[in-house]
C-alpha positions as CSV (number, residue, x, y, z in Angstrom):
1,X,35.3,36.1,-45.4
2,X,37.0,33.6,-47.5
3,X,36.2,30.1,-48.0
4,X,35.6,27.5,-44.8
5,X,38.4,25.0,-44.3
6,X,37.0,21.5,-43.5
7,X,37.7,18.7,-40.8
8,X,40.2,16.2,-42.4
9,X,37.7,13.2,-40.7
10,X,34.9,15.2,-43.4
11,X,37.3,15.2,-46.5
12,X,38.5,11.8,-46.2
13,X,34.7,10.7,-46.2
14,X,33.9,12.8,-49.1
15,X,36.6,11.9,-51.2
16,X,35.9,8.2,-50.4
17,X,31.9,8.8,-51.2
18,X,33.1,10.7,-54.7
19,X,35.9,7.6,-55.4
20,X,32.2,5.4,-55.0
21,X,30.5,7.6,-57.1
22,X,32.9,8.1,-60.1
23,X,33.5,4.1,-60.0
24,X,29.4,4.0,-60.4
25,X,29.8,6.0,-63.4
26,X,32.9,4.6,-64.9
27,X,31.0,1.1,-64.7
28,X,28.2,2.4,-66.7
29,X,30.2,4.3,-69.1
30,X,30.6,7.3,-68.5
31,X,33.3,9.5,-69.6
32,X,35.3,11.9,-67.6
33,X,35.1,15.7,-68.4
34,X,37.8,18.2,-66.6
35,X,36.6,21.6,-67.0
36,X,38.1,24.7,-65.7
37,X,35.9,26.4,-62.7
38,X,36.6,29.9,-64.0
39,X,36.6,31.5,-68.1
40,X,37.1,34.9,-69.4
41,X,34.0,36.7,-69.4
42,X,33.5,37.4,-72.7
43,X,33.8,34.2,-73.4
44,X,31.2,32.8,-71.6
45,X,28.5,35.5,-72.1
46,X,29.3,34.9,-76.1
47,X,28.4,31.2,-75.2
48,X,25.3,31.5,-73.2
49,X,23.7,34.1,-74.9
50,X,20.4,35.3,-72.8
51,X,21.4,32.8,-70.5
52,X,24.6,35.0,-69.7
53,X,22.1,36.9,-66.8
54,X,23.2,33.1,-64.7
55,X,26.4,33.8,-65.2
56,X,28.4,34.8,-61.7
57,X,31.2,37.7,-62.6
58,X,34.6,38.8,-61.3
59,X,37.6,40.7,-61.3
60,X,41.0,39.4,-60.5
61,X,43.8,41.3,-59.1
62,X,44.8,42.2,-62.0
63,X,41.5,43.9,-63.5
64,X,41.0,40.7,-66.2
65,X,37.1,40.1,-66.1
66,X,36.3,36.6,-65.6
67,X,33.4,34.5,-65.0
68,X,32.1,31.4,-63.1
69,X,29.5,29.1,-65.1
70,X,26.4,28.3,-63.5
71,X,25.7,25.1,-65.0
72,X,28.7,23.8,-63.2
């Protein structure tokens, strides 16, 4: 249960292969977006409308519903 830790040999070749990527993009233009990974819930399903079925839900400690977006 949990999430899976990864090999520090495997992060510092992904973070090199994302620097490559992300200097790709910045060449051509690209803008950077920062978005958060989870929203409320109700915020999202008033967003997506039918497409609110995509949407992954949760509950924090605390009871709060929230909500992970699919098209991220």
């Amino acid at each position: 249960q949990g999430t899976r830790d990864h090999h520090p040999a495997h992060v510092v070749l992904r973070d090199r292969l994302l620097a490559t990527v992300i200097a790709c993009f910045k060449r051509h233009g690209a803008a950077p977006l920062d978005t958060p990974v989870l929203e409320l819930r109700d915020t999202l399903v008033g967003q997506y409308g039918e497409g609110a079925k995509l949407i992954y839900e949760l509950q924090d400690q605390g009871g709060e519903l929230l909500a992970l977006r699919y098209d991220l």
